[in-house]
FIDREN-19015 format. One record per residue (C-alpha): residue in three letters; x, y, z. Coordinates in steps of 0.02 Angstrom, whole numbers. Each point is the difference from the previous one (the first is absolute). Layout:
! residues N
(Ala, (X, Y, Z)),
...
END
This chain:
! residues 587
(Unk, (0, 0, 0)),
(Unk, (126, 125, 68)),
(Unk, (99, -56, -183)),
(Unk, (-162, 44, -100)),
(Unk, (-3, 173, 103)),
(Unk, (185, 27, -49)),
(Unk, (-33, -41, -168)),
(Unk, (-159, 132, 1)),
(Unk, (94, 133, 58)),
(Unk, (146, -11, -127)),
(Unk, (-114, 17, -147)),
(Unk, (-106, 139, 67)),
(Unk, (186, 74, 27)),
(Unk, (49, -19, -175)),
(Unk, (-170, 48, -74)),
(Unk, (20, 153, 99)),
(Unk, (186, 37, -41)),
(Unk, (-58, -22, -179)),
(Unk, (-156, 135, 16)),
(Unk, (112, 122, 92)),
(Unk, (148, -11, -144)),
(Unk, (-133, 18, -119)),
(Unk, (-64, 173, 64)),
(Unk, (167, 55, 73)),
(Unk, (75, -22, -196)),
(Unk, (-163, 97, -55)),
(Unk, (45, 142, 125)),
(Unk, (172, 7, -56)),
(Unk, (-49, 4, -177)),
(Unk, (-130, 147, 23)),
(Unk, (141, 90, 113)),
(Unk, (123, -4, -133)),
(Unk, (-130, 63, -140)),
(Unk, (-36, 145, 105)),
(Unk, (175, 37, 54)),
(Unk, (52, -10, -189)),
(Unk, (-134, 108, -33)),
(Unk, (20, 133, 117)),
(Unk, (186, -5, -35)),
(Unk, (-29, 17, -191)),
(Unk, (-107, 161, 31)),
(Unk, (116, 74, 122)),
(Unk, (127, 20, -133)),
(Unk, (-100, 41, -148)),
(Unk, (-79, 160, 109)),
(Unk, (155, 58, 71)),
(Unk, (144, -23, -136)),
(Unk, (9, 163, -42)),
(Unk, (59, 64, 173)),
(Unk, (113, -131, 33)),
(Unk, (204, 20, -32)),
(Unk, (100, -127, -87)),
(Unk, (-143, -81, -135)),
(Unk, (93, -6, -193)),
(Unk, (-54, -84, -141)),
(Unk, (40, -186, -12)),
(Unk, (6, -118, -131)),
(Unk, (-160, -87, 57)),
(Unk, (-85, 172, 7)),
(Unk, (-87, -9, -179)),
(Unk, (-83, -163, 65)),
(Unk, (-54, 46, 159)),
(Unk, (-25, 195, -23)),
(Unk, (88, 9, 180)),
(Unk, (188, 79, 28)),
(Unk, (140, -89, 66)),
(Unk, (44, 21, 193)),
(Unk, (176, 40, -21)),
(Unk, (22, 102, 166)),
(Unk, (130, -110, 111)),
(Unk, (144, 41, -18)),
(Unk, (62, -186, 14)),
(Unk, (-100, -80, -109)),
(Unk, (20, 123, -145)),
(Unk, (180, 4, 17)),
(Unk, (-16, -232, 7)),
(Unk, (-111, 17, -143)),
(Unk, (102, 132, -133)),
(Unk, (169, -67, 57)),
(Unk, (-65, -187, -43)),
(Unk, (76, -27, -163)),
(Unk, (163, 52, 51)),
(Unk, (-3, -113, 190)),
(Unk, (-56, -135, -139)),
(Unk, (169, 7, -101)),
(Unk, (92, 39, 129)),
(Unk, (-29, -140, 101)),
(Unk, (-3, -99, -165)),
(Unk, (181, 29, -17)),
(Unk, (67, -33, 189)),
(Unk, (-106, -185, -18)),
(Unk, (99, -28, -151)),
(Unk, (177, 52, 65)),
(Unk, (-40, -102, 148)),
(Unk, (-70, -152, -66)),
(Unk, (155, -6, -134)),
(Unk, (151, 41, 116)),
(Unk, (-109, -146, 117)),
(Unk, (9, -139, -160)),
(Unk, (169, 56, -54)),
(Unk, (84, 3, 150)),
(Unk, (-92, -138, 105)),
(Unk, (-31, 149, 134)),
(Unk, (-56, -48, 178)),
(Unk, (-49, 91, 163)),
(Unk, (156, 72, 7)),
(Unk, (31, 75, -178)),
(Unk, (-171, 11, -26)),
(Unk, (-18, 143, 140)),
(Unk, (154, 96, -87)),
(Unk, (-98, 7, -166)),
(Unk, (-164, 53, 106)),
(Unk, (116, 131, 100)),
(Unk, (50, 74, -179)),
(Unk, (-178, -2, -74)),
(Unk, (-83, 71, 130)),
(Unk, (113, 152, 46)),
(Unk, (-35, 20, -175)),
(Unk, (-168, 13, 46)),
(Unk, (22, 109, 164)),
(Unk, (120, 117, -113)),
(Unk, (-146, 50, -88)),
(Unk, (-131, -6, 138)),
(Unk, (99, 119, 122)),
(Unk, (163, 53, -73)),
(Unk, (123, 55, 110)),
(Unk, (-81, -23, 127)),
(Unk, (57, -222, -10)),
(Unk, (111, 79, 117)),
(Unk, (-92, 38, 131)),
(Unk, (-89, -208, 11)),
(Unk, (152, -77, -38)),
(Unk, (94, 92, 163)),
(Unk, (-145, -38, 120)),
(Unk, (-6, -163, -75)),
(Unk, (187, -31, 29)),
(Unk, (-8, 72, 196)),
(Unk, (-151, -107, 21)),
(Unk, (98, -149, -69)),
(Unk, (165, 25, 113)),
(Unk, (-122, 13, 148)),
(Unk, (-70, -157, -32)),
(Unk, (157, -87, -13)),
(Unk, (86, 104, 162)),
(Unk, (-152, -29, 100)),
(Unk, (-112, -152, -69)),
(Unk, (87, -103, 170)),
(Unk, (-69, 137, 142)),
(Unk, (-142, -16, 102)),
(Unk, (-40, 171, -43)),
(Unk, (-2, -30, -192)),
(Unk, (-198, 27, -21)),
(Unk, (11, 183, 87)),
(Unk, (143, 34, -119)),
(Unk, (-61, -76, -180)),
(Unk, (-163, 69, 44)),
(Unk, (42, 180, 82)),
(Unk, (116, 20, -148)),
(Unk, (-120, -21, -137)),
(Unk, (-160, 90, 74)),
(Unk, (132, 157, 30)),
(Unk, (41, 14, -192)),
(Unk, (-185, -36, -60)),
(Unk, (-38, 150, 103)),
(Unk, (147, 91, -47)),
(Unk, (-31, -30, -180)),
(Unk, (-168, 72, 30)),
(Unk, (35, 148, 85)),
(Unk, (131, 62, -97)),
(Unk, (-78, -38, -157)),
(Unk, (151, -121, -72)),
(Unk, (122, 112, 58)),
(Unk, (88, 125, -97)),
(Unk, (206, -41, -69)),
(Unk, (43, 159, 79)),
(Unk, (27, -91, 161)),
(Unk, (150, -71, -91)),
(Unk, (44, 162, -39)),
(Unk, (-29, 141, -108)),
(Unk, (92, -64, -125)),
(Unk, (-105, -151, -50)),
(Unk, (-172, 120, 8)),
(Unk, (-9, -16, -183)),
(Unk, (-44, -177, -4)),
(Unk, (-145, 50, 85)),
(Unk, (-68, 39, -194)),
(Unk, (8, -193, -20)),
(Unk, (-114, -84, 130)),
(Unk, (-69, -106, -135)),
(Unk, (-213, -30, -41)),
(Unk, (-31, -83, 167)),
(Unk, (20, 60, 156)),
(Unk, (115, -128, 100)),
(Unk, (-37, 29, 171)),
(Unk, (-180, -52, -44)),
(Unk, (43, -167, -80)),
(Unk, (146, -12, 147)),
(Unk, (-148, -66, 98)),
(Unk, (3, -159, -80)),
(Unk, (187, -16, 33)),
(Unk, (-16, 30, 173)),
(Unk, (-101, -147, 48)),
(Unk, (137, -105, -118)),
(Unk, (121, 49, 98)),
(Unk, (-83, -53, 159)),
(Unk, (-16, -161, -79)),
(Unk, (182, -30, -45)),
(Unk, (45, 46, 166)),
(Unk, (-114, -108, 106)),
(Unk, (37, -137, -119)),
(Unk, (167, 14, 33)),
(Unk, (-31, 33, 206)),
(Unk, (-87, -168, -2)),
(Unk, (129, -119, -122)),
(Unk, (83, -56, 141)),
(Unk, (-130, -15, 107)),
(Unk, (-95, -169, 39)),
(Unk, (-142, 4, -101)),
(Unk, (-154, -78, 70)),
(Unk, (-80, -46, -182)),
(Unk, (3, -178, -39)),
(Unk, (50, 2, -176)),
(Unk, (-42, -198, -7)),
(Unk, (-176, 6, 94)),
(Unk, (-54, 151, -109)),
(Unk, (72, -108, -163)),
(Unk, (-131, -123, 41)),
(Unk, (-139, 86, 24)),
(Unk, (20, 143, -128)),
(Unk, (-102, -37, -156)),
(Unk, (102, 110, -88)),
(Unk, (178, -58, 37)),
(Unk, (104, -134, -101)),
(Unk, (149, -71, -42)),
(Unk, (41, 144, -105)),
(Unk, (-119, 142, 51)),
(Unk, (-10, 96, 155)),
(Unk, (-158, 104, 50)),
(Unk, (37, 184, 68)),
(Unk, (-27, -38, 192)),
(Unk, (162, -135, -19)),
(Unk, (89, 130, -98)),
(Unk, (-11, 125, 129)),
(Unk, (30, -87, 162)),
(Unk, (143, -98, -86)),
(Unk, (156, 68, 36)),
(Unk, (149, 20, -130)),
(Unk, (175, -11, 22)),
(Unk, (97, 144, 55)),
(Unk, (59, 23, -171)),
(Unk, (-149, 46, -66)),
(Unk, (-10, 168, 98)),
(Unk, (135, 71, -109)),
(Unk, (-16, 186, -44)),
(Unk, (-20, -34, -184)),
(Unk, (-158, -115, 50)),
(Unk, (-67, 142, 124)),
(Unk, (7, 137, -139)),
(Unk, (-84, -97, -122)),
(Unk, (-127, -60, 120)),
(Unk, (-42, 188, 55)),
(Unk, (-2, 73, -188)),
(Unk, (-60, -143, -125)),
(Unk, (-83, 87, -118)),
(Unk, (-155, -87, -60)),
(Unk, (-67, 11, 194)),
(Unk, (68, 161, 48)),
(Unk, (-142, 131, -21)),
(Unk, (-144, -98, 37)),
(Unk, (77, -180, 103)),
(Unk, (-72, -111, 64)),
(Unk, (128, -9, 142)),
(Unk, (71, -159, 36)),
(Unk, (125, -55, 123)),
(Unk, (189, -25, -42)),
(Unk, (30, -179, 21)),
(Unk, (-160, -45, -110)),
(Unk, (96, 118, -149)),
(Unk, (173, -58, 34)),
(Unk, (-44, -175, -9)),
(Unk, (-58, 18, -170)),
(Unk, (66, 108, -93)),
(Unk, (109, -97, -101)),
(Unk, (-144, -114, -27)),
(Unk, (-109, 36, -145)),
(Unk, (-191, -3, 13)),
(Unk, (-62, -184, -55)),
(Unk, (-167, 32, 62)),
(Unk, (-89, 89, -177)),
(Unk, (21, -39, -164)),
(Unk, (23, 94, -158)),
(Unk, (-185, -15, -54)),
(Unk, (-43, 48, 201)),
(Unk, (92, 155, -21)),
(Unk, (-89, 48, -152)),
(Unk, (-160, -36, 97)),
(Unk, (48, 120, 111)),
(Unk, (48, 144, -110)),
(Unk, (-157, -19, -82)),
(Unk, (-77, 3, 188)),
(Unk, (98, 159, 27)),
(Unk, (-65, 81, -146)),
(Unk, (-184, -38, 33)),
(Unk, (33, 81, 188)),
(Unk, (87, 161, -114)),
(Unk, (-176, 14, -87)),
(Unk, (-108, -20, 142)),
(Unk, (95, 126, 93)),
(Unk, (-19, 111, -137)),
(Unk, (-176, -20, -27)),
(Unk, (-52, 40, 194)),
(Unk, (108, 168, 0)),
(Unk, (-98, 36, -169)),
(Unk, (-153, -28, 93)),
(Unk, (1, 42, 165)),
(Unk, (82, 171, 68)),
(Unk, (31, -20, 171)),
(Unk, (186, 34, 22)),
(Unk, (-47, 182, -102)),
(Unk, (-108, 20, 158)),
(Unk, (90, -6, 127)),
(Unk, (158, 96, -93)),
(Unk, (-165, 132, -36)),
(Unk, (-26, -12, 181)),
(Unk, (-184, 3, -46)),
(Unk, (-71, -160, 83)),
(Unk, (-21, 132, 131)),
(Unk, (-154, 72, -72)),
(Unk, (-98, -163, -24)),
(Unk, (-116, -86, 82)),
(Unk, (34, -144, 129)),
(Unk, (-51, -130, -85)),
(Unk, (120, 74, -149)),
(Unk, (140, 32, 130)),
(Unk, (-14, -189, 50)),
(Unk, (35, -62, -184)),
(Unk, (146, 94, -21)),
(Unk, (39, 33, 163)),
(Unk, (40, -190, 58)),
(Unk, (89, -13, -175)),
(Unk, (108, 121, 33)),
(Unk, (61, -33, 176)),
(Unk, (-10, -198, -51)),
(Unk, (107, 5, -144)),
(Unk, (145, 127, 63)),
(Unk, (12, -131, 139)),
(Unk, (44, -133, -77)),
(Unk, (109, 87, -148)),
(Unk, (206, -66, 8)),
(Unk, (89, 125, 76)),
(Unk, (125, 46, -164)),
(Unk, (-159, 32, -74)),
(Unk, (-79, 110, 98)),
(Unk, (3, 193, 28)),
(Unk, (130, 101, -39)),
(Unk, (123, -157, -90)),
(Unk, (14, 97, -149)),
(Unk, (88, 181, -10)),
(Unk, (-133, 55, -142)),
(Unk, (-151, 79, 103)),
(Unk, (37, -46, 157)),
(Unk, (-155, 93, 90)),
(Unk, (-100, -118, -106)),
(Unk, (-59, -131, 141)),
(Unk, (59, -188, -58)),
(Unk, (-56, -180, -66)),
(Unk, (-194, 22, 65)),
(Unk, (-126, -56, -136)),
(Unk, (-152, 65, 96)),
(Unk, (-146, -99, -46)),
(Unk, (-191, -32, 55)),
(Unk, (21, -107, 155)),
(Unk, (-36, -178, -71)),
(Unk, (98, 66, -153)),
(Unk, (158, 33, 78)),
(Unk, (34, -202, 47)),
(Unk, (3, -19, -195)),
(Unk, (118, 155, -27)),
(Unk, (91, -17, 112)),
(Unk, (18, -175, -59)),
(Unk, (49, 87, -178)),
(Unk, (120, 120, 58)),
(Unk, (105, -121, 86)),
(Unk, (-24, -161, -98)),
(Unk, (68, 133, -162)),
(Unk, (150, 67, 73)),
(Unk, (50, -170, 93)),
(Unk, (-46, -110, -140)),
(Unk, (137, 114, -107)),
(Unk, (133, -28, 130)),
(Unk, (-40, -181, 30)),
(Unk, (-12, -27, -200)),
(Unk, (175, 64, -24)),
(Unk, (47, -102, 158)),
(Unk, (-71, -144, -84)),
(Unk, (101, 26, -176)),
(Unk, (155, 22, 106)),
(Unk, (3, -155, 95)),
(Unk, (-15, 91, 152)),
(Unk, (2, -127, 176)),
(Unk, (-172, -75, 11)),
(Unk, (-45, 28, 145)),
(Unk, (14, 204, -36)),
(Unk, (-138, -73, -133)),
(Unk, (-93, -93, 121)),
(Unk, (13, 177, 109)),
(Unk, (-56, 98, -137)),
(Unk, (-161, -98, -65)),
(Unk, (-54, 25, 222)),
(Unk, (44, 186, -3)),
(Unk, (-136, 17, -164)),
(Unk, (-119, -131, 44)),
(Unk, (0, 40, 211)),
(Unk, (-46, 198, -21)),
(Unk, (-172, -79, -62)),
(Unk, (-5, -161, 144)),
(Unk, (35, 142, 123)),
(Unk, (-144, 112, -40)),
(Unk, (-153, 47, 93)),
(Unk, (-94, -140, -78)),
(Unk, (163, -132, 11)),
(Unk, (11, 45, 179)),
(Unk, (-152, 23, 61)),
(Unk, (-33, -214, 17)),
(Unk, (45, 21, 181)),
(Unk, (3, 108, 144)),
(Unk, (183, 15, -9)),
(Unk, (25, 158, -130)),
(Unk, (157, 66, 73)),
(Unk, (84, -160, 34)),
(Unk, (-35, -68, -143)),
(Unk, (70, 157, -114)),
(Unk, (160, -19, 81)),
(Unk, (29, -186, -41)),
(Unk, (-54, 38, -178)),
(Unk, (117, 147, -19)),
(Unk, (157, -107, 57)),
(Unk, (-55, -114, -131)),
(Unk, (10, 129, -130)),
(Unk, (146, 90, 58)),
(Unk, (-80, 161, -16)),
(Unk, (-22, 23, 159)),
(Unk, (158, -106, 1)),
(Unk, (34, -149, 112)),
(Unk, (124, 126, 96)),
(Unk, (-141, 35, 109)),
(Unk, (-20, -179, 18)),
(Unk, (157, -87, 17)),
(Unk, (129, 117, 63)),
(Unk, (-112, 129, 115)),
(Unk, (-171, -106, 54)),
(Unk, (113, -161, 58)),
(Unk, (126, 96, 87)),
(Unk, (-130, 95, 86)),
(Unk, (-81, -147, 83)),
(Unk, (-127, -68, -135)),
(Unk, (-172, -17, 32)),
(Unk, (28, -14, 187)),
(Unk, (34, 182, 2)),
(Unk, (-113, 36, -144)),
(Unk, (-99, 169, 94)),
(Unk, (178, 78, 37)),
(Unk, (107, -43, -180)),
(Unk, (-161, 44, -91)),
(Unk, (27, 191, 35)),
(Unk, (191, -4, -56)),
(Unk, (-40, -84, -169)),
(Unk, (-134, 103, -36)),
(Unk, (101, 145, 33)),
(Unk, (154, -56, -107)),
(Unk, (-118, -34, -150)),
(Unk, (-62, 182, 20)),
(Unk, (153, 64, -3)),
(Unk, (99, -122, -123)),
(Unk, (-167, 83, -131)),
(Unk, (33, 182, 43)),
(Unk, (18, 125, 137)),
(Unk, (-155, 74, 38)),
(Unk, (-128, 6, 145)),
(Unk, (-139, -76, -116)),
(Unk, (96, -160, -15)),
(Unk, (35, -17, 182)),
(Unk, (-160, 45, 31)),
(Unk, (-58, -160, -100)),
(Unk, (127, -110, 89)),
(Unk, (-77, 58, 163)),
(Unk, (-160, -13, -45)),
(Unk, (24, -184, -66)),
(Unk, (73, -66, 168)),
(Unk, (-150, 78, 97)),
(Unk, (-119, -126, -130)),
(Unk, (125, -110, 26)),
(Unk, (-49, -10, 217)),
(Unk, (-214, -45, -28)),
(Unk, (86, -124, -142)),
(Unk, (79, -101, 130)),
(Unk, (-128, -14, 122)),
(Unk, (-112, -60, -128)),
(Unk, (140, -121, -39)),
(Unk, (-3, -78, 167)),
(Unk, (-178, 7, 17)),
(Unk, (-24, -98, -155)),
(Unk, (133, -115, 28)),
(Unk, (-112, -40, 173)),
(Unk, (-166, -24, -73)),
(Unk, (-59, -166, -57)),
(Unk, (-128, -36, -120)),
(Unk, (-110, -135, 33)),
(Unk, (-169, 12, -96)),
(Unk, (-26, 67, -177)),
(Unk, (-85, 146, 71)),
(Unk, (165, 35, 122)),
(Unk, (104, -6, -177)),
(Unk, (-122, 145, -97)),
(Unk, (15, 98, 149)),
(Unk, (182, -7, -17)),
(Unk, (4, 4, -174)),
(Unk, (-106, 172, 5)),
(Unk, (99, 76, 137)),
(Unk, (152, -38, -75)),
(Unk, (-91, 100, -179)),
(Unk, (-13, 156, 122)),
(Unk, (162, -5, 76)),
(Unk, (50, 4, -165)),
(Unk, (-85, 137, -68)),
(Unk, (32, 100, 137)),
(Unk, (183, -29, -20)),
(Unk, (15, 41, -156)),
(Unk, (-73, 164, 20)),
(Unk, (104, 54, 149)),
(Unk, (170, -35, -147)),
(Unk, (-91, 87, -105)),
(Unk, (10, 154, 116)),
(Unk, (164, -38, 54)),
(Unk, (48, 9, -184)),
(Unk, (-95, 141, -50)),
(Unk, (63, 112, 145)),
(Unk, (174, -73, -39)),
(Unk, (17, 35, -188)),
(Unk, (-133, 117, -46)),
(Unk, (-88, 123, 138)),
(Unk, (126, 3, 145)),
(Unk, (-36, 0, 183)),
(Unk, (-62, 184, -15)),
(Unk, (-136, -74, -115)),
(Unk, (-76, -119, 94)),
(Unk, (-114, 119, 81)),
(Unk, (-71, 62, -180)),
(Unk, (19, -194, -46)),
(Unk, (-113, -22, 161)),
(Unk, (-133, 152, -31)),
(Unk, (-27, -79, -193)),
(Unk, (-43, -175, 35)),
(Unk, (-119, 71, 193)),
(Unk, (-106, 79, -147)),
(Unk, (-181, -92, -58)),
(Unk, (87, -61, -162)),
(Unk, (148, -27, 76)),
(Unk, (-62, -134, 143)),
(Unk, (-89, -73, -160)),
(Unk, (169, -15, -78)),
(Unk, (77, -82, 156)),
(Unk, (-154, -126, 9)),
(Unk, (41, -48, -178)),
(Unk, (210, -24, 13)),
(Unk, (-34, -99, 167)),
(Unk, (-140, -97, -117)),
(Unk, (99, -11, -137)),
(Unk, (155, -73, 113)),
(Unk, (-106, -134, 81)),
(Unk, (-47, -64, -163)),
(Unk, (186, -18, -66)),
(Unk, (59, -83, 170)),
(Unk, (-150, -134, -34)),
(Unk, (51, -22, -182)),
(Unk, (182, -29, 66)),
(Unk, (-84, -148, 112)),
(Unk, (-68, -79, -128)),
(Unk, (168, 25, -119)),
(Unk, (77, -84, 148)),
(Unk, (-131, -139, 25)),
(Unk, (39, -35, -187)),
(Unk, (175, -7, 29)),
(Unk, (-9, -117, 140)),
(Unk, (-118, -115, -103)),
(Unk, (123, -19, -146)),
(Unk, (130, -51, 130)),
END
């Protein structure tokens, strides 16, 4: 009897799961009409007022200008011919001096070393001079003090001065090396260094804790985690094996270093990875695709080109904020390109956001504002075009595969990491983080070498504060960003408790499991829209805005607006469910 009950139940479970993913997919579907709709409009009226809009070479088909106001992407886009040949010709020179010459690690990083202060030449001119003498002090305090007790303070205190040096004194000027060499201040190059220097920095943090711990007993079991990784065989190692694997000490030569800080296909836009993972490859060329996969993926790359080029055809929203004119709408308005805006500059690479480029550099960076449910997809397109080109040249050139591997997470992640990606459980914040060391765009620094060392999870409320912080600051000086970080760790506190609590309750009846289910939806939603203010007071309004942020949305449309987000969040945390009910299914 009690088996026929069972039985009963889990049908009238599934029958209902079934209903509710029928009218939750309707929902969605009517959402994004409207949202497309409304987004459509909102450039069509306001066009003419808003900075930035040319004529494209889609604009006889879809009687709409081209959004060419970043900065960034304008420069990415009209420079692409020329990063195409280019990098054309250092894959060739590298791939034949590899055949000719039978190159390994070891030569291999000379010809990479050559290449890619090619590369840097051009990016920042003179200024090589100023990363390759705070990369060589970095690298003899590594070696001097890699043995101390005291090496963390050191490694770390060293690096977080110069990021903040680098910011403050905008780069610095070669008068401080006298007034002599002030002239080759006319020949800082198309990129400013000190911004892409932030990728550097957290590569130098790797060498050096890599090194710290090569002598040190290891506590990863290389042969236990053999056996159970799926991914590992005889003659292929998965990136967690890589990493904790320690080389031999002469692999942390200062010819490997160099090329490890500067190699060119990852140096603008990463994904970081950690030193021993690139050293222990890169005299190994990429088995992993074939000829006709590359293709594949070139022609991928080119359909994310077009896509990217039809949404800034069609919808205006970066114009708007550069217009400043968002201001002047309505709430619901403000909350579809609002939450694009503050979304998107979020999660933009830091060489590619504001002020990387010496050409307009009051023009604010890498943010393709879009309508709320819009900006998943570009900021899918964004990303997905400008990594695809770096990992399709990476892919030509035989570059180590688990860069590859690192590259196909940073694209595909920024979409697993959204709103909708993370919204399947209670655990936003959490959850973002692990993703992000994945990627390496938030890079596995925060991960490896600062969360461990700080005590892990066991000290999770305390260390959450200081990486927070350091991921403000690594982005850009400015009170908005720490004022995200800070905000973030205070969502971070009701996140925990909720943690625990669920970790404590027990489901034992199908009506104790909706309960949960629901109240995991709202937890959820509400989540979400505390990041979303985070974000928004972090990259667009400020902490002086919050009160005019706060006065819009306490208005009678504006409480309708905040009904409908916190609606519209519910229903993507229970679509997420159900993705994840399918998922464990298949499995």
């Amino acid at each position: 009897m009690k088996k026929n009950d069972s039985h009963s139940s889990t049908n009238n479970s599934r029958r209902w799961k079934r209903t509710e993913l029928v009218l939750l997919i309707l929902y969605a579907i009517a959402f994004y009409l409207i949202i497309i709709r409304r987004s459509l409009h909102l450039s069509r009226d306001h066009y003419s007022q808003l900075y930035g809009l040319r004529p494209g070479w889609l604009t006889r088909f879809t009687q709409r200008p081209n959004d060419v106001s970043d900065a960034q992407w304008r420069s990415f886009r009209g420079n692409l011919p020329l990063i195409t040949v280019v990098f054309g010709m250092f894959t060739l020179v590298a791939n034949t001096l590899r055949a000719y010459f039978d190159l390994k690690a070891r030569g291999m990083s000379i010809v990479w070393i050559f290449i890619s202060l090619i590369y840097l030449s051009y990016l920042h001119g003179a200024c090589i001079v100023f990363i390759l003498s705070i990369a060589s002090i970095n690298y003899l305090l590594v070696k001097i003090f890699a043995r101390k007790k005291y090496f963390a303070l050191v490694i770390w205190g060293f690096n977080i001065f110069f990021l903040v040096c680098n910011r403050v004194y905008g780069g610095y000027s070669f008068s401080i090396l006298g007034q002599q060499w002030t002239y080759l201040d006319n020949f800082r190059g198309a990129f400013r260094w000190h911004i892409c220097f932030n990728f550097v920095v957290l590569r130098m943090i790797s060498f050096g804790y890599d090194y710290h711990w090569a002598d040190q007993d290891s506590r990863f079991d290389q042969k236990k985690h053999t056996q159970r990784c799926h991914i590992c065989k005889p003659r292929q190692a998965c990136y967690h094996l890589l990493q904790e694997r320690s080389l031999q000490n002469g692999k942390y030569t200062y010819s490997m270093y160099i090329c490890y800080l500067v190699y060119a296909p990852l140096y603008l836009a990463g994904p970081i990875i950690s030193f021993n993972a690139f050293a222990s490859q890169l005299g190994v060329p990429q088995t992993n695709y074939s000829a006709r996969d590359v293709t594949c993926y070139g022609l991928r790359w080119v359909f994310s080109l077009v896509l990217m080029e039809l949404m800034t055809h069609l919808f205006h929203f970066n114009a708007f904020t550069i217009s400043v004119l968002w201001k002047k709408l309505s709430p619901m308005d403000m909350f579809v390109i609002g939450y694009g805006a503050a979304y998107c500059q979020s999660m933009v690479p830091s060489s590619l956001s504001r002020e990387t480029l010496r050409v307009d550099p009051g023009t604010q960076g890498l943010k393709f504002h879009v309508a709320e449910v819009l900006s998943h997809l570009a900021l899918f397109s964004v990303l997905v075009t400008v990594v695809r080109s770096f990992k399709l040249q990476a892919l030509v050139s035989n570059a180590p595969e688990e860069t590859l591997i690192s590259l196909q997470l940073c694209a595909c992640s920024y979409v697993e990491s959204s709103p909708q990606r993370i919204c399947q459980g209670v655990l936003i914040i959490a959850t973002t983080w692990k993703v992000f060391g994945k990627t390496g765009m938030l890079p596995t620094t925060n991960g490896l070498y600062m969360y461990i060392p700080l005590g892990g999870s066991q000290k999770k409320l305390l260390n959450v504060w200081i990486i927070f912080t350091f991921v403000a600051i690594w982005h850009d000086l400015e009170w908005k960003l720490l004022s995200w970080a800070w905000l973030t760790c205070l969502f971070f506190v009701p996140e925990m408790i909720l943690k625990s609590a669920a970790s404590a309750f027990q489901v034992e009846s199908a009506f104790g499991e909706f309960v949960f289910r629901e109240l995991r939806a709202v937890a959820g939603a509400i989540t979400i829209t505390c990041l979303m203010v985070a974000n928004l007071v972090g990259y667009v309004i400020g902490p002086s805005g919050m009160n005019w942020l706060i006065s819009q949305f306490l208005q009678e449309e504006g409480l309708s607006v905040v009904g409908g987000m916190l609606m519209t969040f519910y229903v993507g945390t229970k679509l997420m469910f159900h993705i994840d009910d399918a998922k464990q299914r298949r499995q």
